[in-house]
VOGU-3710 file (C-alpha; in Angstrom, 3 decimals, decimal comma):
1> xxxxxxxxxx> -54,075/-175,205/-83,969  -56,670/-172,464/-82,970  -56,406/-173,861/-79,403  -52,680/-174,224/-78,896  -52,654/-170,566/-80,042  -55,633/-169,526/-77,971  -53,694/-171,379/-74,345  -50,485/-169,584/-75,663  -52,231/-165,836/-75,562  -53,245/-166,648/-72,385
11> xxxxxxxxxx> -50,185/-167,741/-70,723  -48,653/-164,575/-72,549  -51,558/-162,357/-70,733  -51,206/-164,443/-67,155  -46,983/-163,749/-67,334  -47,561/-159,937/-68,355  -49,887/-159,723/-65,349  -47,572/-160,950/-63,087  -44,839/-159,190/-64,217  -46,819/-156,071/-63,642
21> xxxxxxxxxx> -48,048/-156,865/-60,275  -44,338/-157,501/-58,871  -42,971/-154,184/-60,631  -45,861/-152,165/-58,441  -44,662/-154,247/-55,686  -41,064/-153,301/-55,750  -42,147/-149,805/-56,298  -44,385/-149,838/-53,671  -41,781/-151,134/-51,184  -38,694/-148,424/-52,446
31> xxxxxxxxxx> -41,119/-145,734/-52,141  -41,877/-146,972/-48,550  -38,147/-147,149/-48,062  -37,215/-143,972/-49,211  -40,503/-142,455/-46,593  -38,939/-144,631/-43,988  -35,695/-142,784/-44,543  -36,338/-139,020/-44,754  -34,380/-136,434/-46,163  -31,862/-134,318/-44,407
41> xxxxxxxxxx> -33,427/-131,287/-42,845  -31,973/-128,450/-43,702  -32,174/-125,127/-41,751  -34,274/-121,775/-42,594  -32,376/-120,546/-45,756  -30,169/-117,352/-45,255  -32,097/-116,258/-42,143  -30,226/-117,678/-39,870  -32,631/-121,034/-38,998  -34,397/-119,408/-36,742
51> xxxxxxxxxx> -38,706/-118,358/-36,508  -40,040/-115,530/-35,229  -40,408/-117,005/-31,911  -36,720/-118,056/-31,864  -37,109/-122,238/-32,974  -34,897/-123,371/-35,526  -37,186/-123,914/-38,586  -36,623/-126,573/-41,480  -36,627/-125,653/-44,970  -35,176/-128,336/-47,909
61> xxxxxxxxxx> -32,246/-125,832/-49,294  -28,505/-126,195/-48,653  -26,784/-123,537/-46,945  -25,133/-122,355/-49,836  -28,632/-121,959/-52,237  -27,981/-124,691/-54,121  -29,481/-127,918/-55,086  -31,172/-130,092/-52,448  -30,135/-132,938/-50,500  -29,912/-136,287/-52,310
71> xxxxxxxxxx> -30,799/-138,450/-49,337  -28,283/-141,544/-49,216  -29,528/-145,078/-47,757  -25,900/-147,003/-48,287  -22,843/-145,915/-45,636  -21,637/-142,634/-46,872  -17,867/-144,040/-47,343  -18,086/-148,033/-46,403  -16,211/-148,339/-49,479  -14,568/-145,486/-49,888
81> xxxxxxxxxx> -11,086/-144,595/-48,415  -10,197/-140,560/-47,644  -9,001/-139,999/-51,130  -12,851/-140,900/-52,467  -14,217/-137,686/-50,404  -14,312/-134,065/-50,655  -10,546/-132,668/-49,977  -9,869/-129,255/-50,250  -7,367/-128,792/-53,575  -4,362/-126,668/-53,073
91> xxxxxxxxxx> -4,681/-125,066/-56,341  -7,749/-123,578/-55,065  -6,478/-120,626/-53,771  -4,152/-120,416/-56,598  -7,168/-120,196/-58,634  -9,033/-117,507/-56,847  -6,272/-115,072/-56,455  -7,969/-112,613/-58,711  -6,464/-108,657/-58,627  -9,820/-107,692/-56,187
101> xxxxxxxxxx> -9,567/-110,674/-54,042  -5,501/-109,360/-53,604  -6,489/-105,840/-53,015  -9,852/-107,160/-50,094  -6,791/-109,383/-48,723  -4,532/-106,507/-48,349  -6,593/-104,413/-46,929  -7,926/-106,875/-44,320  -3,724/-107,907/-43,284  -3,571/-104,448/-42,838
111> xxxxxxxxxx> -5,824/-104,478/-39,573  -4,252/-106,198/-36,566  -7,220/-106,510/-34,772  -9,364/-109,849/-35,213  -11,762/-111,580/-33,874  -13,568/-115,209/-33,813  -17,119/-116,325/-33,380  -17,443/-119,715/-31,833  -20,907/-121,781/-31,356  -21,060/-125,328/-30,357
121> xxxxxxxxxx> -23,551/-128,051/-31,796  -23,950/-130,804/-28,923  -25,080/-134,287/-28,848  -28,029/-134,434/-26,932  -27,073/-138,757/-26,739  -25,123/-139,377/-24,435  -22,783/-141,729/-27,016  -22,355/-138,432/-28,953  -22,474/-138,147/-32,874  -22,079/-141,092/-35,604
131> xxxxxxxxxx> -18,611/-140,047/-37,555  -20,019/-141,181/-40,529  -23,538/-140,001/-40,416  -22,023/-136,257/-39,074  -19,561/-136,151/-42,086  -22,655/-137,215/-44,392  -24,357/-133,766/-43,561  -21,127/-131,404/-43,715  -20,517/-132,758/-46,308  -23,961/-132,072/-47,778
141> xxxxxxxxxx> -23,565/-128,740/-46,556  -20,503/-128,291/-48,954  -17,704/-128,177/-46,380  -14,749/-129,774/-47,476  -11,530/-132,017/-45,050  -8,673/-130,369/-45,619  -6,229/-128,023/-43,455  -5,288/-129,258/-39,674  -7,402/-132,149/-40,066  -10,757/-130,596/-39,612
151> xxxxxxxxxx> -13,670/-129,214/-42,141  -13,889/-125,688/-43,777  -16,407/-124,395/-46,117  -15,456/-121,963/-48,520  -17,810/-118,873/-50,020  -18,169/-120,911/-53,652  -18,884/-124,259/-54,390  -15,962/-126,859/-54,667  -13,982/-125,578/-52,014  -13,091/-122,354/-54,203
161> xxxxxxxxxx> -12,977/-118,694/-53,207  -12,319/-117,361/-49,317  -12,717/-119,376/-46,348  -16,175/-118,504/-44,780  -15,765/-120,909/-41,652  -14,514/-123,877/-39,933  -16,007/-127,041/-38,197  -13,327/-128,636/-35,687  -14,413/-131,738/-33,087  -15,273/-130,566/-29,930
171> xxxxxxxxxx> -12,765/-133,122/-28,035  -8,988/-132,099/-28,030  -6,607/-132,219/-31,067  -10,314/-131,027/-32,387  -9,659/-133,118/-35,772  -11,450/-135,557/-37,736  -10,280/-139,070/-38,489  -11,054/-140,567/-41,758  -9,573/-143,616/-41,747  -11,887/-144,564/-38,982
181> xxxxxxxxxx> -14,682/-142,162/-39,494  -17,321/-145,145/-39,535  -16,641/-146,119/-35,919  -15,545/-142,474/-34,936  -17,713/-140,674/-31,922  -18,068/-137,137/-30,404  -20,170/-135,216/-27,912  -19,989/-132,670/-30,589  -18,556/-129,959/-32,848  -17,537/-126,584/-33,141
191> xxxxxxxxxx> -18,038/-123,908/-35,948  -15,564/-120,967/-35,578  -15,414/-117,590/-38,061  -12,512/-115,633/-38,114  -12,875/-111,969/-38,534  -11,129/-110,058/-41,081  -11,632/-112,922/-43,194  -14,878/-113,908/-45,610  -15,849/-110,830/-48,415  -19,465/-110,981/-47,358
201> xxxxxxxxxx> -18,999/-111,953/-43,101  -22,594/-111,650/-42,395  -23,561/-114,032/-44,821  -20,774/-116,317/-43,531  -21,853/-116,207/-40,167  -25,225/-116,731/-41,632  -24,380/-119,918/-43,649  -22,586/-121,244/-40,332  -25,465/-121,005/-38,840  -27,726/-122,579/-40,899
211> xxxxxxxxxx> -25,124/-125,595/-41,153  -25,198/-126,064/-37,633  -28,811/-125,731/-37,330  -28,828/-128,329/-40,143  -26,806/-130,926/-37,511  -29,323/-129,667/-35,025  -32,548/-130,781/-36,492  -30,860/-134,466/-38,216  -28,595/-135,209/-35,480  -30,881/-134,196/-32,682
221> xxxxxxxxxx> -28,814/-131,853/-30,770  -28,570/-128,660/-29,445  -26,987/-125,490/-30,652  -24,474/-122,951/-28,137  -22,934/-120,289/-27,633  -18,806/-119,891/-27,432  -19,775/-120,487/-23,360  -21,859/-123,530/-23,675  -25,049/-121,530/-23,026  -28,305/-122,031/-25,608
231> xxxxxxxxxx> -27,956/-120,068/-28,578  -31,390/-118,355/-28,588  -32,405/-115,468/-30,944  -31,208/-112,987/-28,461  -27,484/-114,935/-28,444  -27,413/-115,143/-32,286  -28,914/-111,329/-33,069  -25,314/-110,657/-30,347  -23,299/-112,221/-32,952  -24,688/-110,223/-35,784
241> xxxxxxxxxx> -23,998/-107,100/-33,518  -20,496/-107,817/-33,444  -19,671/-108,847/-37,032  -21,568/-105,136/-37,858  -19,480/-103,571/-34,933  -16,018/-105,719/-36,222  -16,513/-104,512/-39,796  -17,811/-100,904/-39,330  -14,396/-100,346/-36,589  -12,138/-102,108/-39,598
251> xxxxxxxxxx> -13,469/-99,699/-42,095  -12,819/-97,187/-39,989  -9,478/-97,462/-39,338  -8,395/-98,369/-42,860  -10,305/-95,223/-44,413  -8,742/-92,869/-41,571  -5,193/-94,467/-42,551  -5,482/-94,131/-46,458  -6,415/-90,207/-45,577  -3,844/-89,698/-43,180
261> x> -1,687/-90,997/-45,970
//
């Protein structure tokens, strides 16, 4: 009896063993997976992505502060058709229509002057960008599909509160195409700002930047100007100049009105 109990122990022991050796196994092999992988770069938080020296720099923060990047290893919508991903929800606006955002949106109808800021991410492949694999990181970047077809990201989470800025394809009708996002390709994208238009504009242009940046350093590409030229430091600082010079003239011209008045 002693030894049918003693040979059943040990088969117990021998079967825990192995059971332990194949879960460090499997672990092993996900966590070389997930290595194999990376995460989604994301660009230089709030600074614009850039260094000192003028490189775009990584750092692991979305755009918009928030969490980080859950890194995906399964096609972002193989099974999903466009009602599955992020559309913007008519109601938003509805929602957000609070007495000060009426009274900023007044004031900013009541200047006829405006003015967009265009920069171009390009494909340095020459097959362009993945549809699916671009959509993956806007979409990580909280931008959401919704009006004319193309992606907008909006200054709180969920699509909610002003628009901050657009992303439109770089090829003519510039929209996306769900349905066939998974075989869709493009020599690249551009991010446009319309001025009067966010509450905060500088840190609008700032988030666009960092989004595009973000494309830049996961999609290997390059980042332009509105001519096509390389966006250094010197291009982007430009762009800051004229946001400060758009908003300082608007403010202007609205406080000499109201005293006229």
């Amino acid at each position: 009896m002693d030894l049918f109990t003693e040979i059943g122990v040990r088969e117990w022991l021998i079967g825990a063993g192995l059971l332990l050796v194949l879960a460090v196994l499997v672990d092993g092999f996900r966590r070389m997976r997930a290595e194999r992988s990376g995460g989604i770069k994301m660009s230089l938080g709030m600074g614009g992505g850039f260094a000192d020296d003028g490189t775009a720099v990584d750092s692991p923060e979305l755009p918009n502060g928030g969490a980080r990047v859950i890194v995906r290893t399964d096609p972002i919508i193989s099974d999903q058709g466009p009602d599955d991903l992020f559309y913007e929800d008519d109601a938003t606006e509805l929602e957000g229509n609070y007495p000060e955002d009426e009274a900023r949106q007044a004031r900013q109808a009541a200047f006829a002057e405006r003015e967009i800021l265009v920069m171009h991410v390009r494909a340095k492949a020459e097959d362009g960008f993945n549809g699916s694999d671009l959509l993956q990181i806007l979409l990580a970047c909280d931008m959401r599909y919704g009006e004319k077809d193309i992606l907008h990201r909006h200054e709180k989470a969920e699509g909610k509160g002003c628009l901050q800025f657009s992303v439109a394809n770089m090829l003519e009708p510039g929209t996306f195409n769900l349905e066939d996002i998974n075989s869709f390709r493009t020599p690249g994208v551009t991010f446009f700002m319309t001025l009067p238009g966010p509450e905060e504009p500088m840190q609008a242009f700032d988030c666009m930047l960092e989004t595009a940046n973000c494309l830049v350093k996961n999609l290997d590409a390059r980042l332009l100007d509105e001519e096509h030229s390389t966006a250094s430091l010197q291009v982007v600082n430009h762009y800051r100049e004229r946001i400060k010079q758009f908003d300082q003239k608007m403010n202007n011209a609205l406080d000499g009105r109201t005293e006229t008045v």
